[in-house]
Backbone as XML, in Angstrom:
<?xml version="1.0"?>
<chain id="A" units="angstrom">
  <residue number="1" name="UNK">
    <atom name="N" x="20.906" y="-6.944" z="84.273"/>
    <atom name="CA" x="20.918" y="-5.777" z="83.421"/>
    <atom name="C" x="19.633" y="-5.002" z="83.641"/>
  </residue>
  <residue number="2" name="UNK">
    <atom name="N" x="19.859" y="-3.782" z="83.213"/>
    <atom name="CA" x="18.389" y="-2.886" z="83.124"/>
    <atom name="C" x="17.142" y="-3.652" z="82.482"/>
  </residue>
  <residue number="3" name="UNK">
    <atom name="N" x="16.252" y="-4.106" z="83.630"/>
    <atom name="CA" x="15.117" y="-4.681" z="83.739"/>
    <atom name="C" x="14.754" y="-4.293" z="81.569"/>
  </residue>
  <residue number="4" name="UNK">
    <atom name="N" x="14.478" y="-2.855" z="81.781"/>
    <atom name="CA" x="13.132" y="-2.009" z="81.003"/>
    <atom name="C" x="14.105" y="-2.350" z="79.525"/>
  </residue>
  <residue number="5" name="UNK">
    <atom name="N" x="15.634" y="-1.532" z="79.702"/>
    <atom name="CA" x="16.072" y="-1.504" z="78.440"/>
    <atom name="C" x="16.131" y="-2.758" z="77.923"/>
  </residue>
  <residue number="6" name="UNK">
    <atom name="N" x="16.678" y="-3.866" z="78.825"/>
    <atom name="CA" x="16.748" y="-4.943" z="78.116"/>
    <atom name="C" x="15.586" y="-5.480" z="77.659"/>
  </residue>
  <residue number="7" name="UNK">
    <atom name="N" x="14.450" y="-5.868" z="77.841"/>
    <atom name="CA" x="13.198" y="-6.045" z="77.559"/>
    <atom name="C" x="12.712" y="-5.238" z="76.365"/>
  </residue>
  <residue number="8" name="UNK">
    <atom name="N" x="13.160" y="-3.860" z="76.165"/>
    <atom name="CA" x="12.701" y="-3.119" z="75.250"/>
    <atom name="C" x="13.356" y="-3.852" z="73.444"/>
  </residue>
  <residue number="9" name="UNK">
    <atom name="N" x="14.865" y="-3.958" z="74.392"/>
    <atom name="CA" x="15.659" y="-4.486" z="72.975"/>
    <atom name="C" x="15.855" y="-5.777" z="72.547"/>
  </residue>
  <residue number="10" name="UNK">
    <atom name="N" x="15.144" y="-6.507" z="73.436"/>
    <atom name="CA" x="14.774" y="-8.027" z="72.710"/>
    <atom name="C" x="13.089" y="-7.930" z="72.388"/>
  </residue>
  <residue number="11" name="UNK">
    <atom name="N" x="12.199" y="-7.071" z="72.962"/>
    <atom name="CA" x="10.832" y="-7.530" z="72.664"/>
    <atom name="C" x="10.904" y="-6.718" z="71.370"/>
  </residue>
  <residue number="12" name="UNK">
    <atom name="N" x="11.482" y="-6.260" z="70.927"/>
    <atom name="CA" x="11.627" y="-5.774" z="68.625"/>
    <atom name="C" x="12.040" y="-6.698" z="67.744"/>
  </residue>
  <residue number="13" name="UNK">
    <atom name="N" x="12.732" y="-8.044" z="68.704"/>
    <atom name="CA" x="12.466" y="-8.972" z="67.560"/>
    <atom name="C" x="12.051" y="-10.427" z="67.939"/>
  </residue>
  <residue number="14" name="UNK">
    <atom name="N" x="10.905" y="-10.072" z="68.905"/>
    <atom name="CA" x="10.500" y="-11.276" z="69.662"/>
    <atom name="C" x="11.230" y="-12.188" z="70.756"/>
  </residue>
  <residue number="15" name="UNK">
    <atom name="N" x="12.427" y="-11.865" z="71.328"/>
    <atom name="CA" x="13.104" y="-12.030" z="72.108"/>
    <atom name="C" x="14.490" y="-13.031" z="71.376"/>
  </residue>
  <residue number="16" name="UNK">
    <atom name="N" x="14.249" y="-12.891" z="70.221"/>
    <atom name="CA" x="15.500" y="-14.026" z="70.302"/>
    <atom name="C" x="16.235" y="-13.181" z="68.813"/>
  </residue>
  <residue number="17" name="UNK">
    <atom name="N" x="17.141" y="-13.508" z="68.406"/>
    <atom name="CA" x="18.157" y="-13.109" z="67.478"/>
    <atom name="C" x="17.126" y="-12.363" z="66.529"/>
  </residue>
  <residue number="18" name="UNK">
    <atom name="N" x="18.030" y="-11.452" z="66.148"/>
    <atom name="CA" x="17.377" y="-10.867" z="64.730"/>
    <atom name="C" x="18.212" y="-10.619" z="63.623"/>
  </residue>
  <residue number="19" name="UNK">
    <atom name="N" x="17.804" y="-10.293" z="62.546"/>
    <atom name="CA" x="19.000" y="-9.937" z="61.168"/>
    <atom name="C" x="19.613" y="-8.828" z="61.405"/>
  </residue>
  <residue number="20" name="UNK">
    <atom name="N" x="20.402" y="-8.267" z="60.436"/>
    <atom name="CA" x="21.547" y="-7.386" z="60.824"/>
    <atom name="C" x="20.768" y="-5.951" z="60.712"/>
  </residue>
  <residue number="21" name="UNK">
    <atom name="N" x="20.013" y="-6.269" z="59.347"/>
    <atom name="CA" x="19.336" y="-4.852" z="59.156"/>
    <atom name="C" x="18.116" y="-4.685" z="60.039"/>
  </residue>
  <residue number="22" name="UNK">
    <atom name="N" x="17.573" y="-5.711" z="60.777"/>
    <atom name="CA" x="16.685" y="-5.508" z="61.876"/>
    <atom name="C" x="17.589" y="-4.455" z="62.868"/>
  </residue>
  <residue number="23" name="UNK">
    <atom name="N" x="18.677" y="-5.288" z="63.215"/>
    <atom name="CA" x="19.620" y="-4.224" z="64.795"/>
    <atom name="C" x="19.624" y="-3.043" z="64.015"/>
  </residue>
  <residue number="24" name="UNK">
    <atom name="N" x="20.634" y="-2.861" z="63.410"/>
    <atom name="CA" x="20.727" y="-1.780" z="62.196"/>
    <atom name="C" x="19.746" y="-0.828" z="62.809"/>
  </residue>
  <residue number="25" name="UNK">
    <atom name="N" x="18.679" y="-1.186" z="62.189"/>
    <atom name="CA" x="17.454" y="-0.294" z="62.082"/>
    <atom name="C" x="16.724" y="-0.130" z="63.589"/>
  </residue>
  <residue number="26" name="UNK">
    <atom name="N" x="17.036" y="-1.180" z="64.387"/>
    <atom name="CA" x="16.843" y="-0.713" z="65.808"/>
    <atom name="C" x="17.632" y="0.334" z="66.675"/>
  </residue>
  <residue number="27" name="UNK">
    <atom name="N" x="18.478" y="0.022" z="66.066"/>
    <atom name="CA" x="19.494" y="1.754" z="67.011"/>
    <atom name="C" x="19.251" y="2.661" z="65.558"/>
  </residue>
  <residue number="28" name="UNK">
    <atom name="N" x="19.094" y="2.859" z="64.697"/>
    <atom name="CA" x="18.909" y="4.279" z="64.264"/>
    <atom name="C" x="17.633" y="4.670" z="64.654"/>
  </residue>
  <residue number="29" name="UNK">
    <atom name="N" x="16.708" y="4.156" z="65.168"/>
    <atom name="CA" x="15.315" y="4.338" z="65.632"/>
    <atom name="C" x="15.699" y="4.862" z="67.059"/>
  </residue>
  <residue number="30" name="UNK">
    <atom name="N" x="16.324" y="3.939" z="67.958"/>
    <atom name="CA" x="16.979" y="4.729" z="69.249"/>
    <atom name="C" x="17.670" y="5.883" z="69.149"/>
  </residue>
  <residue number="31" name="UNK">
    <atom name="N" x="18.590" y="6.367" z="67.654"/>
    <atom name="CA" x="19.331" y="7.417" z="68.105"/>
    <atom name="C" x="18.296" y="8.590" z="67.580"/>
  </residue>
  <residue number="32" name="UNK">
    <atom name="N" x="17.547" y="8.349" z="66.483"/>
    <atom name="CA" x="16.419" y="9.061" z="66.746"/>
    <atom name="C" x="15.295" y="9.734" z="67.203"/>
  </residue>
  <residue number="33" name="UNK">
    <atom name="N" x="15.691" y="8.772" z="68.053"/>
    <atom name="CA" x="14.247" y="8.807" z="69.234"/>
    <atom name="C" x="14.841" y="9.901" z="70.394"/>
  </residue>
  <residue number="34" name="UNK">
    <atom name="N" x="16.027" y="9.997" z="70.616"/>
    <atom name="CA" x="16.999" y="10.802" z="71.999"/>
    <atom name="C" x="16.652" y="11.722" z="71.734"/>
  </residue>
  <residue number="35" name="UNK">
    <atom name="N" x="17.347" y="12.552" z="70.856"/>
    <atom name="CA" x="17.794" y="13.794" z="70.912"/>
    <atom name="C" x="17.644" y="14.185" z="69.477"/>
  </residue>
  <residue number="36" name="UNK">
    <atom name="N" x="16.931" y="15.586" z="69.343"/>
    <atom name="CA" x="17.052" y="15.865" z="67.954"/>
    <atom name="C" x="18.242" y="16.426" z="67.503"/>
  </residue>
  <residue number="37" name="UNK">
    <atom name="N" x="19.402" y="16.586" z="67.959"/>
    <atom name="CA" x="20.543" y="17.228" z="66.788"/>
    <atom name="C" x="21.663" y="16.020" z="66.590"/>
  </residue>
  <residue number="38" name="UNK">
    <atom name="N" x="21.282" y="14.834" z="67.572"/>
    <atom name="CA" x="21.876" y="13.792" z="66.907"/>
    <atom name="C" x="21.676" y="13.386" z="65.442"/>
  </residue>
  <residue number="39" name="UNK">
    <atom name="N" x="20.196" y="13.182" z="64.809"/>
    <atom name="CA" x="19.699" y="12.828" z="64.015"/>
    <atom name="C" x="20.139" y="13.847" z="62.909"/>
  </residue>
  <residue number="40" name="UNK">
    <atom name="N" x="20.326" y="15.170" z="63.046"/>
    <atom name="CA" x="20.267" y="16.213" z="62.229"/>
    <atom name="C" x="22.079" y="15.710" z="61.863"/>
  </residue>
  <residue number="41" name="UNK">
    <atom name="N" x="22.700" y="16.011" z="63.005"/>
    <atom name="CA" x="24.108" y="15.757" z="62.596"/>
    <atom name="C" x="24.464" y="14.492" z="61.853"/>
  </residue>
  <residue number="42" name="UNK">
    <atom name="N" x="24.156" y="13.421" z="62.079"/>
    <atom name="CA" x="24.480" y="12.103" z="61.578"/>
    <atom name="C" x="24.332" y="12.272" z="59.629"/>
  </residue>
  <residue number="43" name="UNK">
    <atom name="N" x="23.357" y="13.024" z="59.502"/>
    <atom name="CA" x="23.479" y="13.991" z="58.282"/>
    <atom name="C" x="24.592" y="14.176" z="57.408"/>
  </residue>
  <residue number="44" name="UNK">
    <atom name="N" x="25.810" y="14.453" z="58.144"/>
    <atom name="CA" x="27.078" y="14.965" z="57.582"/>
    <atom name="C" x="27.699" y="13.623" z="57.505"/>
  </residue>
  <residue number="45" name="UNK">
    <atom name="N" x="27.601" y="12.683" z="57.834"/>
    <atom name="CA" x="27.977" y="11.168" z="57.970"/>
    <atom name="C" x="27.688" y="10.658" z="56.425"/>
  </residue>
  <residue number="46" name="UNK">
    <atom name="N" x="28.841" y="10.754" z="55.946"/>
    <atom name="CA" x="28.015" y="9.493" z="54.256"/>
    <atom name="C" x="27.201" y="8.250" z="54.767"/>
  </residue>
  <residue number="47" name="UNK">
    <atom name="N" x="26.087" y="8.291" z="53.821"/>
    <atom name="CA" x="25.101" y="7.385" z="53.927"/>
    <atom name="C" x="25.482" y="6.129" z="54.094"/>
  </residue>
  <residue number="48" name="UNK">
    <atom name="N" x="26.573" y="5.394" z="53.468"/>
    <atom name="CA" x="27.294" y="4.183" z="53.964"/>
    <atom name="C" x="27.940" y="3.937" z="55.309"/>
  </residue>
  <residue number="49" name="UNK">
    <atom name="N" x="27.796" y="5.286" z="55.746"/>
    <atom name="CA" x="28.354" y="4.921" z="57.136"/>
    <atom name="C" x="27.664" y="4.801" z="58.005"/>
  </residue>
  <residue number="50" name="UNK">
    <atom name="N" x="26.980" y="5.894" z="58.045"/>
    <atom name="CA" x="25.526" y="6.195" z="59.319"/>
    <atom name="C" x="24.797" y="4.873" z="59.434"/>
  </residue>
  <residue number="51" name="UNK">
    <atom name="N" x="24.507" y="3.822" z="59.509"/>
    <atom name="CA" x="24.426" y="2.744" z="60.369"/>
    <atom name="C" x="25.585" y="2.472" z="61.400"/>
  </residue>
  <residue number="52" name="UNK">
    <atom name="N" x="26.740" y="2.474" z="61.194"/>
    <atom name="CA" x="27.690" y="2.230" z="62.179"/>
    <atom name="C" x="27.856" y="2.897" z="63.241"/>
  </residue>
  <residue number="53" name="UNK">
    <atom name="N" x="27.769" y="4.690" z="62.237"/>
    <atom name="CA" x="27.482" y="5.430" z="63.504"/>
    <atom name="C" x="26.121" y="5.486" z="64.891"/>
  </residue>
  <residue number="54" name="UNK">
    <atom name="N" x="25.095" y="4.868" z="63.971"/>
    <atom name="CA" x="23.639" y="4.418" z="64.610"/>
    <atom name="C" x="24.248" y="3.125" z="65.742"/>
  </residue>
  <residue number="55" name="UNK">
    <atom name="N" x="25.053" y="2.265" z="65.442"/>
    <atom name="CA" x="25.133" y="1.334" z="65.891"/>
    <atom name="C" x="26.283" y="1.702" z="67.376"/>
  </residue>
  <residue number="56" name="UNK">
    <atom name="N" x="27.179" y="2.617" z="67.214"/>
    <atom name="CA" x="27.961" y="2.904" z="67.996"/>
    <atom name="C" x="26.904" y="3.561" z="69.433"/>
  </residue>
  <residue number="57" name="UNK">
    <atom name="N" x="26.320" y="4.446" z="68.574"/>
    <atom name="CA" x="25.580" y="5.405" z="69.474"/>
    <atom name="C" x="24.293" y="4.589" z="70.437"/>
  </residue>
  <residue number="58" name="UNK">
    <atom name="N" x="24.285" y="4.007" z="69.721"/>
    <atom name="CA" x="23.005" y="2.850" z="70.647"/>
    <atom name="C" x="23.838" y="2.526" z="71.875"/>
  </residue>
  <residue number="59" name="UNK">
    <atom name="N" x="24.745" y="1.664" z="71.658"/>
    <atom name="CA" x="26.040" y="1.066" z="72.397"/>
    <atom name="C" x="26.014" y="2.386" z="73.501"/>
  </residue>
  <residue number="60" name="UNK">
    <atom name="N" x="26.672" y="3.261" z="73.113"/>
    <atom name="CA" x="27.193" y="4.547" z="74.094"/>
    <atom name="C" x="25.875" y="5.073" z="75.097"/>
  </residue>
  <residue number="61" name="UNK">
    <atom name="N" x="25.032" y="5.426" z="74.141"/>
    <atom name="CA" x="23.685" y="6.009" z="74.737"/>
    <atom name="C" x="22.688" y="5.204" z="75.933"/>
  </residue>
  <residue number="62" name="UNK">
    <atom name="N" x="23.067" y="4.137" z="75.778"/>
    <atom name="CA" x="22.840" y="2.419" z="76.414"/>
    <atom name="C" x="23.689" y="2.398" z="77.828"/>
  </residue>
  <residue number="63" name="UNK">
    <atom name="N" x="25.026" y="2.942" z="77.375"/>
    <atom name="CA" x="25.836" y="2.885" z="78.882"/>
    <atom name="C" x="25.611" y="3.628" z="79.671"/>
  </residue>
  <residue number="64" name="UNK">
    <atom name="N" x="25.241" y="4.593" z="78.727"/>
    <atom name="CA" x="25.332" y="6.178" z="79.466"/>
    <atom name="C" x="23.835" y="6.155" z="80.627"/>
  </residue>
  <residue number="65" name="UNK">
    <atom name="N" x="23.140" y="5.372" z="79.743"/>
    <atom name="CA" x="21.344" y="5.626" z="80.510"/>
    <atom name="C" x="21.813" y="4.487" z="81.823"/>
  </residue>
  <residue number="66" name="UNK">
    <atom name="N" x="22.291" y="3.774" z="81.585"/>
    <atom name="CA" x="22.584" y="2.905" z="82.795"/>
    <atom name="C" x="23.363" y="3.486" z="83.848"/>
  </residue>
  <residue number="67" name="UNK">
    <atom name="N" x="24.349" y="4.356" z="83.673"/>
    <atom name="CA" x="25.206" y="5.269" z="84.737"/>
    <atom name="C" x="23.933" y="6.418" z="85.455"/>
  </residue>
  <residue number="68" name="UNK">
    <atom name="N" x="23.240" y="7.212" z="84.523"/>
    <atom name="CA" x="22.898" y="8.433" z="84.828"/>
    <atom name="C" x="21.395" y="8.039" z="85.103"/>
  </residue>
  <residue number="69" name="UNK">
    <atom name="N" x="20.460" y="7.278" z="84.489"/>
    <atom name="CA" x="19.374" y="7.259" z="84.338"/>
    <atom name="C" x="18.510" y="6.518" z="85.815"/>
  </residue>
  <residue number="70" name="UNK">
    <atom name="N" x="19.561" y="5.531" z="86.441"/>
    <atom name="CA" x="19.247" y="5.385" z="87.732"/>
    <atom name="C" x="19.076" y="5.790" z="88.678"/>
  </residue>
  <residue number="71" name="UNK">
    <atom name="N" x="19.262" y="7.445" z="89.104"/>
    <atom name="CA" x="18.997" y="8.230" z="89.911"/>
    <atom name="C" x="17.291" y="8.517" z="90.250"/>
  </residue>
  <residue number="72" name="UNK">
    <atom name="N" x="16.849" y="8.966" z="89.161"/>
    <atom name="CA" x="15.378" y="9.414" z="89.173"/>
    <atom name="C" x="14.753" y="8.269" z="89.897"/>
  </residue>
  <residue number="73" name="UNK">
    <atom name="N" x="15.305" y="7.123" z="89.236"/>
    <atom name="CA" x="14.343" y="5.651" z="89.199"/>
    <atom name="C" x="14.689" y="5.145" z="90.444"/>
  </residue>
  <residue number="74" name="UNK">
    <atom name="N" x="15.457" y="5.751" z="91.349"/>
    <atom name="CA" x="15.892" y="4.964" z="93.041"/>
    <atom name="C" x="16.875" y="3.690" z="92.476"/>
  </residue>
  <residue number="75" name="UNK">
    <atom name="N" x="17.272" y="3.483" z="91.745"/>
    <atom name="CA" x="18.390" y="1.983" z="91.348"/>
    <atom name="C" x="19.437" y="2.941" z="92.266"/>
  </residue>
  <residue number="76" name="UNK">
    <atom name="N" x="20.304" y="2.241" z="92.817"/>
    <atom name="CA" x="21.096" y="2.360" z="93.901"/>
    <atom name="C" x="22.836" y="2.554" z="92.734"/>
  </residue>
  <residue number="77" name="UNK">
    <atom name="N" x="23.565" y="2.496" z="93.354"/>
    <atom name="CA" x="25.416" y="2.879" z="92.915"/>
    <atom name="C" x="25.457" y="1.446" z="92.395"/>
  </residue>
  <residue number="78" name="UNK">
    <atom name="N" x="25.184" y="0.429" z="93.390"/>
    <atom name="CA" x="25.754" y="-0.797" z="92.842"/>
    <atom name="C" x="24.861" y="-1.906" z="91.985"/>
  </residue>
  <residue number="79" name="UNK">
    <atom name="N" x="23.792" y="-1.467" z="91.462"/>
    <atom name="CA" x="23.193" y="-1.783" z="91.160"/>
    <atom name="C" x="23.259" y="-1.315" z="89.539"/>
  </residue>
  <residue number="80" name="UNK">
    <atom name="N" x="23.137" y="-0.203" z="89.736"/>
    <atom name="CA" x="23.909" y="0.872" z="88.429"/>
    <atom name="C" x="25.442" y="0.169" z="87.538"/>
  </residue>
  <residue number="81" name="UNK">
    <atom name="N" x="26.324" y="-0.142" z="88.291"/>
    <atom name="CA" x="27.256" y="-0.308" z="87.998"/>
    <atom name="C" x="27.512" y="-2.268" z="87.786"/>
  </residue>
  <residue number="82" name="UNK">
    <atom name="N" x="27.126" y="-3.027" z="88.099"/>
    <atom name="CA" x="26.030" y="-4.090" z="87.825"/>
    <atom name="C" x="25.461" y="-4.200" z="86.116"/>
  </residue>
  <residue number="83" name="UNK">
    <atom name="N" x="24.832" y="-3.197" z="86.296"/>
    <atom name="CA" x="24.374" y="-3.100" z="84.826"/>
    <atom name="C" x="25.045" y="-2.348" z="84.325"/>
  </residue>
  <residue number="84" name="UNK">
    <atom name="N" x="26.256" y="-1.693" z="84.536"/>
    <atom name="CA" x="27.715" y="-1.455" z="83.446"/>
    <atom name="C" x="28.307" y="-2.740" z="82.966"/>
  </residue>
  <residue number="85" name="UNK">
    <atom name="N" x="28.583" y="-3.785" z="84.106"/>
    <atom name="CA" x="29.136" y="-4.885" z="84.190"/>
    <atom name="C" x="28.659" y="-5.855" z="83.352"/>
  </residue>
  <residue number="86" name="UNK">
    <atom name="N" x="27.387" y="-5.752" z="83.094"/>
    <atom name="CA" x="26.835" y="-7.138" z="82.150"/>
    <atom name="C" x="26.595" y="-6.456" z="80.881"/>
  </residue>
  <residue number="87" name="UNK">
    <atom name="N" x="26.688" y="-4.862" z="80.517"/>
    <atom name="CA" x="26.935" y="-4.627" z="79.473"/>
    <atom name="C" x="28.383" y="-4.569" z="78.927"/>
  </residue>
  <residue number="88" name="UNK">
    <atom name="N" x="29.547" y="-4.737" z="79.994"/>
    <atom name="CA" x="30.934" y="-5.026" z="79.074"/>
    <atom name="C" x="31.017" y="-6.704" z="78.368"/>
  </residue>
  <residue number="89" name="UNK">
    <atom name="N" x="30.147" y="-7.640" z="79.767"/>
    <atom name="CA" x="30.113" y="-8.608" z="79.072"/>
    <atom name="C" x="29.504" y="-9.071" z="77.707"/>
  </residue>
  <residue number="90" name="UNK">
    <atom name="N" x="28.634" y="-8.245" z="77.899"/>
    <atom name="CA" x="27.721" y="-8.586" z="76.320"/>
    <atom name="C" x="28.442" y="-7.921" z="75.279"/>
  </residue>
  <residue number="91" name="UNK">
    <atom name="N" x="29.044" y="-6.740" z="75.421"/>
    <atom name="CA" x="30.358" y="-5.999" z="74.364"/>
    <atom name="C" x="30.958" y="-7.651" z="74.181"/>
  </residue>
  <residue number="92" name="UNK">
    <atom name="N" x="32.002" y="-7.829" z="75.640"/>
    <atom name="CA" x="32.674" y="-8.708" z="74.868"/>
    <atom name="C" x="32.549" y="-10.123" z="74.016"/>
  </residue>
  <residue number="93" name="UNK">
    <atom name="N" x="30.881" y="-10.799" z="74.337"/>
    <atom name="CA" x="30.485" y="-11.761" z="74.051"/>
    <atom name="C" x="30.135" y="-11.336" z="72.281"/>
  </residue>
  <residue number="94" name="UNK">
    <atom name="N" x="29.408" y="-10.376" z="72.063"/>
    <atom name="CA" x="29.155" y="-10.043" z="70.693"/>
    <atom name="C" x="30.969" y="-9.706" z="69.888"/>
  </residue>
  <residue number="95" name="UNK">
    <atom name="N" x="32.044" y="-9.669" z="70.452"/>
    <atom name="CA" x="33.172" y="-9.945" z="69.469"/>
    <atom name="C" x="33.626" y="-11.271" z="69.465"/>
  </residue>
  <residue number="96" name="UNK">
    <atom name="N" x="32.849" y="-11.953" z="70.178"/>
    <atom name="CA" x="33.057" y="-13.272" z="69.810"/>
    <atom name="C" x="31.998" y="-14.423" z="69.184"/>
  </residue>
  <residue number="97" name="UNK">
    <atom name="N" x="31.060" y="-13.399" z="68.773"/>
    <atom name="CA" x="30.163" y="-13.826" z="67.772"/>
    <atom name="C" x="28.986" y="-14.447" z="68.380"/>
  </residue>
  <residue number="98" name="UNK">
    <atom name="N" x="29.063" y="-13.674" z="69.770"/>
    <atom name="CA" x="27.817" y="-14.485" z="70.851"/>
    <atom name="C" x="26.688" y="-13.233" z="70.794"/>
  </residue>
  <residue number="99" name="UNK">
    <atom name="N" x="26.212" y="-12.442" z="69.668"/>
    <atom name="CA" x="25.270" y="-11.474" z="70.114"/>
    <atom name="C" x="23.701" y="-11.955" z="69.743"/>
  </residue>
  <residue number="100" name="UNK">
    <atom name="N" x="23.163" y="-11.658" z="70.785"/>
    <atom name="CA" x="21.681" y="-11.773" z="70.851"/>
    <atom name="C" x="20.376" y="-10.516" z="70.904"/>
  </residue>
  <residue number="101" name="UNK">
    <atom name="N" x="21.303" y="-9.399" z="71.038"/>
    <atom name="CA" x="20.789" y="-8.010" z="71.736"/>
    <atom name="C" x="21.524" y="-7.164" z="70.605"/>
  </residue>
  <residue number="102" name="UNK">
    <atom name="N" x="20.032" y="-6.617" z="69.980"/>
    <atom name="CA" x="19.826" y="-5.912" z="68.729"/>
    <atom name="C" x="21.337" y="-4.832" z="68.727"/>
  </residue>
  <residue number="103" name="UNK">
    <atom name="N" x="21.749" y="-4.036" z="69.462"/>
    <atom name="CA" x="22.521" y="-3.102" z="69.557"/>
    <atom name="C" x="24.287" y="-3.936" z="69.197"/>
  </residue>
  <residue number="104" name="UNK">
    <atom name="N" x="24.289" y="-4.790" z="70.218"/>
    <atom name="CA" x="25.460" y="-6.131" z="69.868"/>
    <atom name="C" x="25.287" y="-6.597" z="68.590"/>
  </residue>
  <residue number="105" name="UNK">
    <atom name="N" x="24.399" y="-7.183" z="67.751"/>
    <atom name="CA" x="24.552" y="-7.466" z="66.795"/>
    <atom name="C" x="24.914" y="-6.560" z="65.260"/>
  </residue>
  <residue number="106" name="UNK">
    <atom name="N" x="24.082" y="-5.399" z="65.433"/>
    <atom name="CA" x="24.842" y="-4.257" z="64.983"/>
    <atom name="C" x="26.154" y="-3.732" z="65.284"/>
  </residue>
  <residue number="107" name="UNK">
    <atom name="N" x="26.777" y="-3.612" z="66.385"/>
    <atom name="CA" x="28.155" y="-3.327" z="66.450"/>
    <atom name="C" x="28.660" y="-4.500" z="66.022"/>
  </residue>
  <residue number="108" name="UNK">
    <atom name="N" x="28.592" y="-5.496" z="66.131"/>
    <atom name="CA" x="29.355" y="-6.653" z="66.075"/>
    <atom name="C" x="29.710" y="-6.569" z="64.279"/>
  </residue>
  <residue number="109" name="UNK">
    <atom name="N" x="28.565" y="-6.453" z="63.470"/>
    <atom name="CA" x="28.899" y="-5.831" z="62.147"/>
    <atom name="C" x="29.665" y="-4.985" z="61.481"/>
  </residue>
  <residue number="110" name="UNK">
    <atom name="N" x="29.293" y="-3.982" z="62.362"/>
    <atom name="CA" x="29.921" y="-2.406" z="62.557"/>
    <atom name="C" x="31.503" y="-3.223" z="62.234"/>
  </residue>
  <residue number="111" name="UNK">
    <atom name="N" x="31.883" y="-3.359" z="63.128"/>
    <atom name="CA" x="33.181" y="-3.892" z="63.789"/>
    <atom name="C" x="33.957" y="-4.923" z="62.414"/>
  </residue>
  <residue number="112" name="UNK">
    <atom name="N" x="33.204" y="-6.022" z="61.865"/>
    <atom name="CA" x="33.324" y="-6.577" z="61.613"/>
    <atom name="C" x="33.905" y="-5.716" z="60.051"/>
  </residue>
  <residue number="113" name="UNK">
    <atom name="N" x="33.082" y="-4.804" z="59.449"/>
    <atom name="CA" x="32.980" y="-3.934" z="58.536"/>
    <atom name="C" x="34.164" y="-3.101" z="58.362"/>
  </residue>
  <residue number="114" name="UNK">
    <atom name="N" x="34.300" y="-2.331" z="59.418"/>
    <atom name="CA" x="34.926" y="-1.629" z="59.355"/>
    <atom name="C" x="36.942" y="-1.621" z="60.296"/>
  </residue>
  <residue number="115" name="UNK">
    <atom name="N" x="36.973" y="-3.038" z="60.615"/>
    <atom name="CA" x="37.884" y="-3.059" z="61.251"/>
    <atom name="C" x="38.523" y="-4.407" z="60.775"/>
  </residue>
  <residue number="116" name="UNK">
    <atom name="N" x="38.396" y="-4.868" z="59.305"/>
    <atom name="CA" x="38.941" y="-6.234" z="58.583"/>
    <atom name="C" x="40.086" y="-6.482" z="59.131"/>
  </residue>
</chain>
């Protein structure tokens, strides 16, 4: 997986599992951090929700930097797509209650919440 991102999103809670409102609060800090009219829009989101939506957008914004963000940085096509690959696995490992990576453990909630 992406050397930097992954490193970024385990060294916030010392590398190993964290609580829910830790992830939580780690992707609304990421979707904050992007772009300012994300943050502005999420606004219109009832307050009970906007974690999920924080939690989705981490997820998305996460894939997306792995497709597009490898260009600048010289990471090659298959290398790129590599690190698509071990992020479907970690999608699918966090619905089976295997998440370790702040963004997974928040969706995995998300999910859990909103899809009884």
């Amino acid at each position: 997986m992406n050397a930097q991102i992954d490193t970024n999103q385990r060294e916030m809670h010392g590398g190993g599992s964290c609580s829910t409102a830790e992830a939580y609060a780690y992707c609304e800090q990421m979707a904050r951090n992007h772009y300012e009219n994300f943050p502005v829009g999420s606004m219109l989101v009832p307050r009970s929700r906007r974690k999920h939506v924080y939690s989705i957008y981490a997820f998305a914004r996460t894939a997306d930097d792995f497709a597009d963000e490898g260009y600048e940085k010289g990471i090659d096509e298959a290398e790129r797509l590599a690190n698509l690959d071990e992020w479907e696995r970690e999608l699918e490992s966090c619905y089976q209650g295997r998440a370790d990576n702040p963004i997974f453990i928040a969706l995995a909630q998300t999910a859990r919440e909103l899809n009884p």
